[in-house]
PQR file with spaces between the fields and no chain letter, atoms N, CA, C, O and H, PARSE charges and radii, in Angstrom:
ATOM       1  N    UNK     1     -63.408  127.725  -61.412 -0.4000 1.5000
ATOM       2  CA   UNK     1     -62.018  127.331  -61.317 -0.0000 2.0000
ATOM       3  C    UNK     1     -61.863  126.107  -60.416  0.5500 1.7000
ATOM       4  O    UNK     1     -61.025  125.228  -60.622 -0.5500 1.4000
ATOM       5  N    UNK     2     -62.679  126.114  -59.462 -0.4000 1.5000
ATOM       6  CA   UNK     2     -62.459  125.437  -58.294 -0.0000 2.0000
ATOM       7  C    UNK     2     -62.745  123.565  -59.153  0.5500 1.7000
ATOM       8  O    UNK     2     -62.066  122.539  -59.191 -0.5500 1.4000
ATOM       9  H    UNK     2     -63.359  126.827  -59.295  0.4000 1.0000
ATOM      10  N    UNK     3     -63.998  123.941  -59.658 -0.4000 1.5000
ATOM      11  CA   UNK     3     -64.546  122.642  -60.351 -0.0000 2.0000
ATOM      12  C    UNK     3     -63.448  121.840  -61.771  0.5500 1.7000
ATOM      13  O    UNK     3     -63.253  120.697  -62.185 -0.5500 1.4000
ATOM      14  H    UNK     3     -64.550  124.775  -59.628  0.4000 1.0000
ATOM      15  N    UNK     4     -62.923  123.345  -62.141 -0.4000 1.5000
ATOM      16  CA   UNK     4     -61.936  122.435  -63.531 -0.0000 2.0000
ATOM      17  C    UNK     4     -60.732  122.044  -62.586  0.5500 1.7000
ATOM      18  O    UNK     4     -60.120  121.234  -63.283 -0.5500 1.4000
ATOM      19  H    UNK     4     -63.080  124.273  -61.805  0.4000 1.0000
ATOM      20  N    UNK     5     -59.961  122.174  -61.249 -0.4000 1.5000
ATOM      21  CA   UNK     5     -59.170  122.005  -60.749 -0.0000 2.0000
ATOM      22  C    UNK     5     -59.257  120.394  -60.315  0.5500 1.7000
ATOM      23  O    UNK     5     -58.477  119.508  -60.666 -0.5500 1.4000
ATOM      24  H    UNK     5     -60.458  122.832  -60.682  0.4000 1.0000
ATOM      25  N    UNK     6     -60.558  120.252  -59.357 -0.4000 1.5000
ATOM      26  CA   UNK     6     -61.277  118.983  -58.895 -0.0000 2.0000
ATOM      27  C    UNK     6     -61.170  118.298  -60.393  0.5500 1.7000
ATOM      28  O    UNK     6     -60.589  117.217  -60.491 -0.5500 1.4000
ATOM      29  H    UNK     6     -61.191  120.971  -59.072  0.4000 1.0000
ATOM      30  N    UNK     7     -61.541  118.716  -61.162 -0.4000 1.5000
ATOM      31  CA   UNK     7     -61.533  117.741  -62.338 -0.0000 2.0000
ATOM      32  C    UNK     7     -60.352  117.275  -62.771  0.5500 1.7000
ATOM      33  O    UNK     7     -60.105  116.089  -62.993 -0.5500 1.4000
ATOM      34  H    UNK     7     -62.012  119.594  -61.083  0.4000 1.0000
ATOM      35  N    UNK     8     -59.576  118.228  -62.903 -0.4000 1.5000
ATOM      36  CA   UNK     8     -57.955  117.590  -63.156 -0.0000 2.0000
ATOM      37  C    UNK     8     -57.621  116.977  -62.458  0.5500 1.7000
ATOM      38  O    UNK     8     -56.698  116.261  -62.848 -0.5500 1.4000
ATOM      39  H    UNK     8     -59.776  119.192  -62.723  0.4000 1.0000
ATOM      40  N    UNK     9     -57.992  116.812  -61.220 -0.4000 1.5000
ATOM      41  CA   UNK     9     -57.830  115.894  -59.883 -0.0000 2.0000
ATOM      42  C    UNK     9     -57.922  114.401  -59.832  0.5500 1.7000
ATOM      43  O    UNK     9     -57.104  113.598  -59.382 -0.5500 1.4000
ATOM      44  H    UNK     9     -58.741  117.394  -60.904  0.4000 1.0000
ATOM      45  N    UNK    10     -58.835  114.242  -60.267 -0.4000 1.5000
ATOM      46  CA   UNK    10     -60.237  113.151  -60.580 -0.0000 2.0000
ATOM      47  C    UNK    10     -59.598  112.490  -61.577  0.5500 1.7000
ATOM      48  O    UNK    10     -59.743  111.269  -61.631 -0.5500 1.4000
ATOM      49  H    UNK    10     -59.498  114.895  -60.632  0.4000 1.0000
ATOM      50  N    UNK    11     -58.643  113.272  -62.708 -0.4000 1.5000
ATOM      51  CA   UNK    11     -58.369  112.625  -63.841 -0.0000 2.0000
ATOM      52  C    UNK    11     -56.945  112.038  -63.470  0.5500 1.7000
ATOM      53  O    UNK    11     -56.626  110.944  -63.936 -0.5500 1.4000
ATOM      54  H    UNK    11     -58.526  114.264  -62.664  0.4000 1.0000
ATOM      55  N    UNK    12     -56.228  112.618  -62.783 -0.4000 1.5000
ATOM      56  CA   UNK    12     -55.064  112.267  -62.691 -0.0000 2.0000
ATOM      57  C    UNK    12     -55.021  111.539  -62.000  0.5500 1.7000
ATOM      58  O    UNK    12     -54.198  110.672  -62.292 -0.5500 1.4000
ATOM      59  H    UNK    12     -56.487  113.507  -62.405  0.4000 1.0000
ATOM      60  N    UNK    13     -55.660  111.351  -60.881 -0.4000 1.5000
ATOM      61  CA   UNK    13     -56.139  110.646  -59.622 -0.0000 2.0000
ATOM      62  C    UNK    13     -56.088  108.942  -60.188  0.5500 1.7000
ATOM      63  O    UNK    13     -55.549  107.990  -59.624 -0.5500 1.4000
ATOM      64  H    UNK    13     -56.328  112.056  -60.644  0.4000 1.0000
ATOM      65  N    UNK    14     -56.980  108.968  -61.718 -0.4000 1.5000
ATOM      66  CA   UNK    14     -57.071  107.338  -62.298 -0.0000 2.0000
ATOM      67  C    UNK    14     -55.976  106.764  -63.231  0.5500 1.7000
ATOM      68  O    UNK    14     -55.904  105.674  -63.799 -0.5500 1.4000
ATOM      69  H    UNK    14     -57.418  109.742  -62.176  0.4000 1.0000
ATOM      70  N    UNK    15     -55.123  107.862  -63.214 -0.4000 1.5000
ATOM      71  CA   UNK    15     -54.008  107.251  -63.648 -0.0000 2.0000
ATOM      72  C    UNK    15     -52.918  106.554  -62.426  0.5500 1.7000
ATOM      73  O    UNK    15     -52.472  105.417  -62.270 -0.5500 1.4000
ATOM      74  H    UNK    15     -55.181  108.748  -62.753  0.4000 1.0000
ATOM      75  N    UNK    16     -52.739  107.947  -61.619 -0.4000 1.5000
ATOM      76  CA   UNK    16     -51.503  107.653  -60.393 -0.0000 2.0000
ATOM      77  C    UNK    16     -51.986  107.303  -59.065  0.5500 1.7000
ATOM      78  O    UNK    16     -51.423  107.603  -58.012 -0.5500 1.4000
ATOM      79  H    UNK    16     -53.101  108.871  -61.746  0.4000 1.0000
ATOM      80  N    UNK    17     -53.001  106.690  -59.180 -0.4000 1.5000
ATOM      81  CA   UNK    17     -53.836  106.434  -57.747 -0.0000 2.0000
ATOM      82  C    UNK    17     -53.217  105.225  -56.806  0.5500 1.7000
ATOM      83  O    UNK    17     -53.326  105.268  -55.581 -0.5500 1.4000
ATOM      84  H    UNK    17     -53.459  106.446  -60.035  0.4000 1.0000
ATOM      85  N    UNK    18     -52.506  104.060  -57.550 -0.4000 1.5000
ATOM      86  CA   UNK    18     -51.707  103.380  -57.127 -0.0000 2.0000
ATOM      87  C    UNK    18     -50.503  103.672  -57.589  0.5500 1.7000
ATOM      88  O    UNK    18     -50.407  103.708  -58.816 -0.5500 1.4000
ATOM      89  H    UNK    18     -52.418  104.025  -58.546  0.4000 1.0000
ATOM      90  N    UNK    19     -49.538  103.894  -56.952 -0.4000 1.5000
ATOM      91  CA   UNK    19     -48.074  104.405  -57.729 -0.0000 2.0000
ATOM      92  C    UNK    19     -47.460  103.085  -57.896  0.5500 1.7000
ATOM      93  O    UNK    19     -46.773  102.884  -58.898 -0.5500 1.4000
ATOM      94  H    UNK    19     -49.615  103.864  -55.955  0.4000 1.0000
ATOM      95  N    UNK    20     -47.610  102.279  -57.132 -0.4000 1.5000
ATOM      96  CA   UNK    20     -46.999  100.978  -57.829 -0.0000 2.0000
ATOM      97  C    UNK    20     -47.111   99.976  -59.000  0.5500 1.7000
ATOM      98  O    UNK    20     -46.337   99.203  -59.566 -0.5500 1.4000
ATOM      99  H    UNK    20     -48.167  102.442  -56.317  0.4000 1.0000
ATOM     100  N    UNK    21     -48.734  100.410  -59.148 -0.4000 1.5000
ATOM     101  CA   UNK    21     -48.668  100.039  -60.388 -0.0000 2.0000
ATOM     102  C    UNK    21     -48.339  100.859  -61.521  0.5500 1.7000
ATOM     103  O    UNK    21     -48.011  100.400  -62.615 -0.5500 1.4000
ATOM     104  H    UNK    21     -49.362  101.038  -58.688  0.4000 1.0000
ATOM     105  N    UNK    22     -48.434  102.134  -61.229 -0.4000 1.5000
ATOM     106  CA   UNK    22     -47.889  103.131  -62.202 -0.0000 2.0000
ATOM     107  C    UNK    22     -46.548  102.617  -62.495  0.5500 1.7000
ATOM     108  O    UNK    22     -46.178  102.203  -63.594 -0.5500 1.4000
ATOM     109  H    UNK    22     -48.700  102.506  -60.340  0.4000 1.0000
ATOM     110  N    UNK    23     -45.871  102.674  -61.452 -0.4000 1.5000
ATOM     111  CA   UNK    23     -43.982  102.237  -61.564 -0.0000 2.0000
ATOM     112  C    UNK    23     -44.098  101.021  -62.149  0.5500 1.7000
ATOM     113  O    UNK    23     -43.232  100.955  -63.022 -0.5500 1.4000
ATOM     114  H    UNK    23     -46.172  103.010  -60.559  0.4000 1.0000
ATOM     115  N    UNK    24     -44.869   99.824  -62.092 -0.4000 1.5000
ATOM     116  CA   UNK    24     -44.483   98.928  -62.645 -0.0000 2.0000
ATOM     117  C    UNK    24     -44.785   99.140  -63.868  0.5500 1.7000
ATOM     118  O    UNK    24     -43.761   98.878  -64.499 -0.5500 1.4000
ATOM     119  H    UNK    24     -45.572   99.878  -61.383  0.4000 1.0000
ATOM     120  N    UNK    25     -45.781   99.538  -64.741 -0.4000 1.5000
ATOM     121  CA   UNK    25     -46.307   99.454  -66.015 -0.0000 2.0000
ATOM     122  C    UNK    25     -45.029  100.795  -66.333  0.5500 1.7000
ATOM     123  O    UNK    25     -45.328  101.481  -67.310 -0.5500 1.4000
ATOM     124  H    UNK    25     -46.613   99.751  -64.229  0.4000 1.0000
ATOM     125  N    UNK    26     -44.494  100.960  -66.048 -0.4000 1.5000
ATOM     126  CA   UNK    26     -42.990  102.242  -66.185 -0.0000 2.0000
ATOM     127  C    UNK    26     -42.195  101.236  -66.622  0.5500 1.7000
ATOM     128  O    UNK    26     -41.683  101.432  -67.725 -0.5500 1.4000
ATOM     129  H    UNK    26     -44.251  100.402  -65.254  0.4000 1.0000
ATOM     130  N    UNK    27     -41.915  100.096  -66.013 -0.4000 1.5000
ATOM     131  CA   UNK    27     -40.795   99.160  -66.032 -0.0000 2.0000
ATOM     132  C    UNK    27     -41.009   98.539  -66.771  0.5500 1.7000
ATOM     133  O    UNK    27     -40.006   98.373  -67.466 -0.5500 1.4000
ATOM     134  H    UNK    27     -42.330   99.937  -65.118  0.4000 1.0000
ATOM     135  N    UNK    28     -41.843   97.995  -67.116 -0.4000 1.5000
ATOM     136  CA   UNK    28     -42.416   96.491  -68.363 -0.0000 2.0000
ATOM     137  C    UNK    28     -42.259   97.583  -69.505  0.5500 1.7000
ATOM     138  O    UNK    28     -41.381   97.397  -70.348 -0.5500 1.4000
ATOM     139  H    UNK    28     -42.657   98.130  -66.552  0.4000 1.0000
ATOM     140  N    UNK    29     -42.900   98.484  -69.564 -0.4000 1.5000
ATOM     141  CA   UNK    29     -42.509   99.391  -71.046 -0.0000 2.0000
ATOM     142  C    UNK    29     -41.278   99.986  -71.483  0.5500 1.7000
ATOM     143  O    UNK    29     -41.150  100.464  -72.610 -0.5500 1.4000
ATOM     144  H    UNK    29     -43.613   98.636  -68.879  0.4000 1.0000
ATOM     145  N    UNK    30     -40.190   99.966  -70.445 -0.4000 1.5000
ATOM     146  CA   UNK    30     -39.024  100.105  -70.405 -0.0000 2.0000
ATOM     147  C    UNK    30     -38.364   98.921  -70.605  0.5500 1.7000
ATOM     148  O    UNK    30     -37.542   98.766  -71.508 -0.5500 1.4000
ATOM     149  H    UNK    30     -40.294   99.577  -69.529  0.4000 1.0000
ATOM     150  N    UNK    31     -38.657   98.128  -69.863 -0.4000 1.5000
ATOM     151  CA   UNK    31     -38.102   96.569  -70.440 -0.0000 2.0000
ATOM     152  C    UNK    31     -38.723   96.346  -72.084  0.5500 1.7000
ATOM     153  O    UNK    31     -37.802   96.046  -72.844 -0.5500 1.4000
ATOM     154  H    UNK    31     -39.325   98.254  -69.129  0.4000 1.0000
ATOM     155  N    UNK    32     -39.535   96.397  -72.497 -0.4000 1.5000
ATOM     156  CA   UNK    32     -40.280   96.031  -73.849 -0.0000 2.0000
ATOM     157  C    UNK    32     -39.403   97.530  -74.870  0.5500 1.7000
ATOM     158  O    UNK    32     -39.088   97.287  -76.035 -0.5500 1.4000
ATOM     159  H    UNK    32     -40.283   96.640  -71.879  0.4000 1.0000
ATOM     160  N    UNK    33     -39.265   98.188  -74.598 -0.4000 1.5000
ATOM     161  CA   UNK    33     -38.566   99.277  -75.310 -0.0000 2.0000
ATOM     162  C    UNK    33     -36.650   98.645  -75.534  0.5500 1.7000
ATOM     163  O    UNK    33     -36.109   98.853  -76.621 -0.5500 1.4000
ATOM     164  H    UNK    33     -39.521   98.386  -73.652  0.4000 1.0000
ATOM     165  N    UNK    34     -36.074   98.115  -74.700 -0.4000 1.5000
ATOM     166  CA   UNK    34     -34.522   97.269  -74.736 -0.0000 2.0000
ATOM     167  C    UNK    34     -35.196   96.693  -75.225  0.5500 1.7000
ATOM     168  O    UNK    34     -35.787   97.582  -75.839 -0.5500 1.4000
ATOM     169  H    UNK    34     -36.513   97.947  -73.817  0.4000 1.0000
ATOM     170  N    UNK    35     -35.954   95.264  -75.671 -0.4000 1.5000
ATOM     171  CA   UNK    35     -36.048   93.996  -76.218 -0.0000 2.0000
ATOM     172  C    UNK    35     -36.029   94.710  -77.488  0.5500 1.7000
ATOM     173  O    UNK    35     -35.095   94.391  -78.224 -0.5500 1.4000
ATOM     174  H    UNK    35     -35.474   94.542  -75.172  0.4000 1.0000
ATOM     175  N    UNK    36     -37.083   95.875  -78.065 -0.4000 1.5000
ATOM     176  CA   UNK    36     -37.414   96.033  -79.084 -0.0000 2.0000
ATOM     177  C    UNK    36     -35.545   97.055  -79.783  0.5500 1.7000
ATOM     178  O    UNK    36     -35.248   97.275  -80.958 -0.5500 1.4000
ATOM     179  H    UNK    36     -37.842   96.134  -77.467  0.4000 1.0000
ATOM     180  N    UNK    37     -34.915   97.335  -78.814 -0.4000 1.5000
ATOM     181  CA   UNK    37     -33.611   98.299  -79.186 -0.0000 2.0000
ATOM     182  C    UNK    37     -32.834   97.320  -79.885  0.5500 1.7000
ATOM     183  O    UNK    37     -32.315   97.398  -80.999 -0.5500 1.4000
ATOM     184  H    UNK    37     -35.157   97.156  -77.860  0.4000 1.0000
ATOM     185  N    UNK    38     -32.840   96.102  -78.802 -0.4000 1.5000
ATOM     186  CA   UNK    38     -31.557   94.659  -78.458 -0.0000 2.0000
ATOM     187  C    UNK    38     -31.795   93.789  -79.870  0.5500 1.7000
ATOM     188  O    UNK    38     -30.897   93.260  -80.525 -0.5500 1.4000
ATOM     189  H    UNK    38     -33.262   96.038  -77.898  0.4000 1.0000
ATOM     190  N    UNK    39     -33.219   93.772  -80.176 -0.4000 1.5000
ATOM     191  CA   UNK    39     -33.470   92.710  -80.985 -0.0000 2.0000
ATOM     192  C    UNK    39     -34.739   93.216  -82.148  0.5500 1.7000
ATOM     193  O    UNK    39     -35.951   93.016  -82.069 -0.5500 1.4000
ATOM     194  H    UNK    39     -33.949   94.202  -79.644  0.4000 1.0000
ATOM     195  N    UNK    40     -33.742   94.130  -83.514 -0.4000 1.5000
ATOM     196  CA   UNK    40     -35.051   94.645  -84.175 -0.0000 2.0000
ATOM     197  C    UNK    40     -35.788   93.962  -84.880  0.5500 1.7000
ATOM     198  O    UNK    40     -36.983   94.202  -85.054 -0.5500 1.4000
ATOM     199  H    UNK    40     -32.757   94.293  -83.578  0.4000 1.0000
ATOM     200  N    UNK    41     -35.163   93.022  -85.374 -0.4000 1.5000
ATOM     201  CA   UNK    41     -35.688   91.883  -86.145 -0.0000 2.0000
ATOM     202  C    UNK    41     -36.378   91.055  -85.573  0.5500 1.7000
ATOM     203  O    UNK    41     -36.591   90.021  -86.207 -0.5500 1.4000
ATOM     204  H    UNK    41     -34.192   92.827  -85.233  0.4000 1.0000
ATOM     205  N    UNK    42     -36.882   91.162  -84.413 -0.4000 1.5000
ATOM     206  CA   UNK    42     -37.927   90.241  -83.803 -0.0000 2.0000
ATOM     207  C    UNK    42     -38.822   91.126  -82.717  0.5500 1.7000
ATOM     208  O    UNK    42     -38.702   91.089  -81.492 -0.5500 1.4000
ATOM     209  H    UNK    42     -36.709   92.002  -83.898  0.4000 1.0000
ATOM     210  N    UNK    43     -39.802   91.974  -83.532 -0.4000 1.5000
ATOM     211  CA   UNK    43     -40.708   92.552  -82.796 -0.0000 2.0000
ATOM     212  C    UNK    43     -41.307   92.067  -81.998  0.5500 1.7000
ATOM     213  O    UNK    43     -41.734   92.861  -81.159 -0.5500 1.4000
ATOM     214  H    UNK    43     -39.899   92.003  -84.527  0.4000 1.0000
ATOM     215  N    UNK    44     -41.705   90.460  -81.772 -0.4000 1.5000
ATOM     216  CA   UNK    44     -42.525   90.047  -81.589 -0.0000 2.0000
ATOM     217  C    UNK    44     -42.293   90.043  -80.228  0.5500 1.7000
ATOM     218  O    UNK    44     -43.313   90.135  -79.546 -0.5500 1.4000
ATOM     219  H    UNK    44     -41.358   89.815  -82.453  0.4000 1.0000
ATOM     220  N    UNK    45     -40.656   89.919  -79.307 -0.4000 1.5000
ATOM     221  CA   UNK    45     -40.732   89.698  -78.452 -0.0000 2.0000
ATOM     222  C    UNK    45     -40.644   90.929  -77.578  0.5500 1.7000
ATOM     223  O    UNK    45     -40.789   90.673  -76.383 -0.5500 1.4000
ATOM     224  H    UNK    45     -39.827   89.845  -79.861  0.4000 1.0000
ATOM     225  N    UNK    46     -40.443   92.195  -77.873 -0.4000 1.5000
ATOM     226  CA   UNK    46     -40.834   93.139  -76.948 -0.0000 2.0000
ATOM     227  C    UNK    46     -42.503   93.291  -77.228  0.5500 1.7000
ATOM     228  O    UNK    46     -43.099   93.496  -76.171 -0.5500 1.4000
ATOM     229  H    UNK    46     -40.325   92.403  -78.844  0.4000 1.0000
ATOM     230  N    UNK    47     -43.383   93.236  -78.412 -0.4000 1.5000
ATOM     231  CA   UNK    47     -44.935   92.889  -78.326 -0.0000 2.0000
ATOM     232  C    UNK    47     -45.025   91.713  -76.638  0.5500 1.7000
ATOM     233  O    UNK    47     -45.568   92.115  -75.609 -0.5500 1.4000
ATOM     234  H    UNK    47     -42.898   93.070  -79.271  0.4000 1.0000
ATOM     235  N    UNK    48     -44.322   90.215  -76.778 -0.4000 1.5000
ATOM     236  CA   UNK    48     -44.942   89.742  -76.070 -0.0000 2.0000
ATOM     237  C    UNK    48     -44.231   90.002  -74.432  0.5500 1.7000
ATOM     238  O    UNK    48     -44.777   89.404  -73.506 -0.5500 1.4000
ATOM     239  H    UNK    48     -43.881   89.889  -77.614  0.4000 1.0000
ATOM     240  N    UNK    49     -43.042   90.881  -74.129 -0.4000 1.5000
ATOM     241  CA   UNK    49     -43.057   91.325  -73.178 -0.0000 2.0000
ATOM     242  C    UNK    49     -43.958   92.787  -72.391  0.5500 1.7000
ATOM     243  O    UNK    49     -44.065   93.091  -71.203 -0.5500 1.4000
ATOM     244  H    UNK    49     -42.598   91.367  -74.882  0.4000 1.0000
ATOM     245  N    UNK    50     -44.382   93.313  -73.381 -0.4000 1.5000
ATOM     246  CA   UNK    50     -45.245   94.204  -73.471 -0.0000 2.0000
ATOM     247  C    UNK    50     -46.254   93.797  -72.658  0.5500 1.7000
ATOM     248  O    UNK    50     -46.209   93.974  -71.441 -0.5500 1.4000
ATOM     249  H    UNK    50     -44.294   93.066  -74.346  0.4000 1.0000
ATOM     250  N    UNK    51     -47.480   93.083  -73.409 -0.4000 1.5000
ATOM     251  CA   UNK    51     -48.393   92.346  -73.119 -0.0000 2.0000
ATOM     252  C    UNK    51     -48.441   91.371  -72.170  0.5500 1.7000
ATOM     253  O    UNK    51     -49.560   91.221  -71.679 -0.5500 1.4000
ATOM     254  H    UNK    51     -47.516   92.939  -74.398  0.4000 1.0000
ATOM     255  N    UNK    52     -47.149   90.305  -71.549 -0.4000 1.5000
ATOM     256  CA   UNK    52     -47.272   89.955  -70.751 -0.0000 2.0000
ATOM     257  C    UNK    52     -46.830   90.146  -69.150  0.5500 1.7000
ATOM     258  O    UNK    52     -47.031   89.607  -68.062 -0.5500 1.4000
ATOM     259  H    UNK    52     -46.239   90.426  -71.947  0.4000 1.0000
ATOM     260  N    UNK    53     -46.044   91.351  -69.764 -0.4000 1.5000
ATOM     261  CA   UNK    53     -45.856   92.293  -68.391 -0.0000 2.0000
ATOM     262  C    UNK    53     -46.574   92.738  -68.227  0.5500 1.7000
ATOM     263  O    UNK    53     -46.428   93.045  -67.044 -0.5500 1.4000
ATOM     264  H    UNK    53     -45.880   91.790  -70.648  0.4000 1.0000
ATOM     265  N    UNK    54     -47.831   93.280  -68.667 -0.4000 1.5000
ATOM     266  CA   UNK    54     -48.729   94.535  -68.157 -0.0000 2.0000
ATOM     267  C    UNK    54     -49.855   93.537  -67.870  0.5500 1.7000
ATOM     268  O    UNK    54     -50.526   93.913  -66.908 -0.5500 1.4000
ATOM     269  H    UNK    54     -47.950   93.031  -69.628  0.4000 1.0000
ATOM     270  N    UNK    55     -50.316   92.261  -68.458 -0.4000 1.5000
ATOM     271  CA   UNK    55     -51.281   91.401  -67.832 -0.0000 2.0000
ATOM     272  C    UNK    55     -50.663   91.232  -66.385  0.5500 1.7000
ATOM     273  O    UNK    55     -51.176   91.698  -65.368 -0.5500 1.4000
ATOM     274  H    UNK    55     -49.772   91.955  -69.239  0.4000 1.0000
ATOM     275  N    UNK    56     -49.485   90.496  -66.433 -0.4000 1.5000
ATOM     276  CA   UNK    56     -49.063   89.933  -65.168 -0.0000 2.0000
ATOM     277  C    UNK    56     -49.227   91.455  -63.460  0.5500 1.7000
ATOM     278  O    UNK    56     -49.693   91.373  -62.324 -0.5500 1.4000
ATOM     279  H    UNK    56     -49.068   90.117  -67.259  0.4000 1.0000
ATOM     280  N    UNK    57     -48.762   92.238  -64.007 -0.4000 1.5000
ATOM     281  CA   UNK    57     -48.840   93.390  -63.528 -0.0000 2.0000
ATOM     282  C    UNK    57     -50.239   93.627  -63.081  0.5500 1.7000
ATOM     283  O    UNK    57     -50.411   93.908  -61.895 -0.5500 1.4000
ATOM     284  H    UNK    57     -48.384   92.305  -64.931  0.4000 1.0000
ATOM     285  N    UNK    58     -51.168   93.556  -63.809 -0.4000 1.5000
ATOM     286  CA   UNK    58     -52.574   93.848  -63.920 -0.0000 2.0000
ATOM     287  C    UNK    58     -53.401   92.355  -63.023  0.5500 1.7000
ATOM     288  O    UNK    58     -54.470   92.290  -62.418 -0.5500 1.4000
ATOM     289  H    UNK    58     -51.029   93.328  -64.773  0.4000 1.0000
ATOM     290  N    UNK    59     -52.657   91.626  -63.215 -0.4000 1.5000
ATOM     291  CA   UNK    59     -53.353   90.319  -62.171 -0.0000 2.0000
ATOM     292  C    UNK    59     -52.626   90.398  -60.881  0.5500 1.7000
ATOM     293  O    UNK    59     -53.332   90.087  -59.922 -0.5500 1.4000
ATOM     294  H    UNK    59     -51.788   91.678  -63.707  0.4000 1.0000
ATOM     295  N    UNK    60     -51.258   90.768  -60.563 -0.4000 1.5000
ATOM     296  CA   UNK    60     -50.836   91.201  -59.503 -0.0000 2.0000
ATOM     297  C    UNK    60     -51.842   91.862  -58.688  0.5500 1.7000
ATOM     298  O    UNK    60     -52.487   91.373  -57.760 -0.5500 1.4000
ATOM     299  H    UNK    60     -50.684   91.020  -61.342  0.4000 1.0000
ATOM     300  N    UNK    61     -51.888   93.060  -59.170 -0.4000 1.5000
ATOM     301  CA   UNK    61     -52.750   94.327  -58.887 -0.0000 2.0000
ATOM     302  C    UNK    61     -54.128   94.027  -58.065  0.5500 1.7000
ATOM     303  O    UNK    61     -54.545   94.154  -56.914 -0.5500 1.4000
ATOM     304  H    UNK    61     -51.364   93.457  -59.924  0.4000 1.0000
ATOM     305  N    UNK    62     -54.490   93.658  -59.057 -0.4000 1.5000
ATOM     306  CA   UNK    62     -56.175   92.822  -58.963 -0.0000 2.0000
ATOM     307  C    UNK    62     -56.068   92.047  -57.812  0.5500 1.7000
ATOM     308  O    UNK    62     -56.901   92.233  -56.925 -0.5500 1.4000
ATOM     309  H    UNK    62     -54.151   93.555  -59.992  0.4000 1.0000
ATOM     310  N    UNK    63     -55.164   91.180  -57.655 -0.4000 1.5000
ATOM     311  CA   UNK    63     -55.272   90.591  -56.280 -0.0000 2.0000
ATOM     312  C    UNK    63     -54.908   90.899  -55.084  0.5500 1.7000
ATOM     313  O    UNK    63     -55.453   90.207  -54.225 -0.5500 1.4000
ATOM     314  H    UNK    63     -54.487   91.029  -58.376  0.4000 1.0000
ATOM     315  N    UNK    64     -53.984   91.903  -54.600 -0.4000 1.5000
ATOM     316  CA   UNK    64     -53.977   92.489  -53.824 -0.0000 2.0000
ATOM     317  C    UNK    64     -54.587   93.280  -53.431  0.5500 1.7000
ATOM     318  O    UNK    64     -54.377   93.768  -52.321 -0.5500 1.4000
ATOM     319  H    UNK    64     -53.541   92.466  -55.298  0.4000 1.0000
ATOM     320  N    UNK    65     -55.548   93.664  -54.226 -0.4000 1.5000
ATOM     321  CA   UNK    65     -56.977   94.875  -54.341 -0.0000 2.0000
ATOM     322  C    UNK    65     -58.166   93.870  -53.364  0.5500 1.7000
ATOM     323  O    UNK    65     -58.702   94.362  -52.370 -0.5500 1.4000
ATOM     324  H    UNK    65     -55.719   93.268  -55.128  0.4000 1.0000
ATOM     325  N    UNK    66     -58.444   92.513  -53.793 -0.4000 1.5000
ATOM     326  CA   UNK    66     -59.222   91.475  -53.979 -0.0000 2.0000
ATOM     327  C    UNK    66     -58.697   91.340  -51.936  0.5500 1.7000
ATOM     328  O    UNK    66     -59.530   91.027  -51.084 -0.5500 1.4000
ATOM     329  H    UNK    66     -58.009   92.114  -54.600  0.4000 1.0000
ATOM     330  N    UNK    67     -57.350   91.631  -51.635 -0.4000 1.5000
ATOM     331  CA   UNK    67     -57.341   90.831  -50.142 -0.0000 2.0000
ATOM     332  C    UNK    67     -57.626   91.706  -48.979  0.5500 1.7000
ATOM     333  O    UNK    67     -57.958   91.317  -47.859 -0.5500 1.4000
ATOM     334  H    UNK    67     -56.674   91.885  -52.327  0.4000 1.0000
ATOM     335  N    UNK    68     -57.429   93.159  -49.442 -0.4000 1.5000
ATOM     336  CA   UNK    68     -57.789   94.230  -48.684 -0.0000 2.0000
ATOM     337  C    UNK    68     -59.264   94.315  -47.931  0.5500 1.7000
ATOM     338  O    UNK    68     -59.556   95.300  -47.254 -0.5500 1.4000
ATOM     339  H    UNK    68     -57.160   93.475  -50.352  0.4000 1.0000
């Protein structure tokens, strides 16, 4: 028991291990979910808020990791 517990640990651990980036990749998919509500006829631009929120997010990340 003890070991499948640690394991659920471990797993959840690599999702919510930074909560800020958790919250942000919350927000860019929430923002990309309105673009795609606001504007159906142009998928393209909740795709490219999607994608360039979660890069930008993801290079954020990375560098504040990088100064520690």
């Amino acid at each position: 028991m003890t070991m499948l517990v640690t394991t659920f640990r471990m797993l959840v651990g690599l999702f919510v291990d930074d909560g800020s980036l958790a919250l942000a990749i919350i927000v860019i998919v929430l923002l990309s979910w309105i673009f795609a509500t606001l504007m159906p006829d142009f998928p393209i631009a909740a795709g490219a808020v999607l994608l360039v929120g979660c890069l930008g997010v993801l290079f954020t990340n990375v560098m504040k990791a990088a100064q520690r």
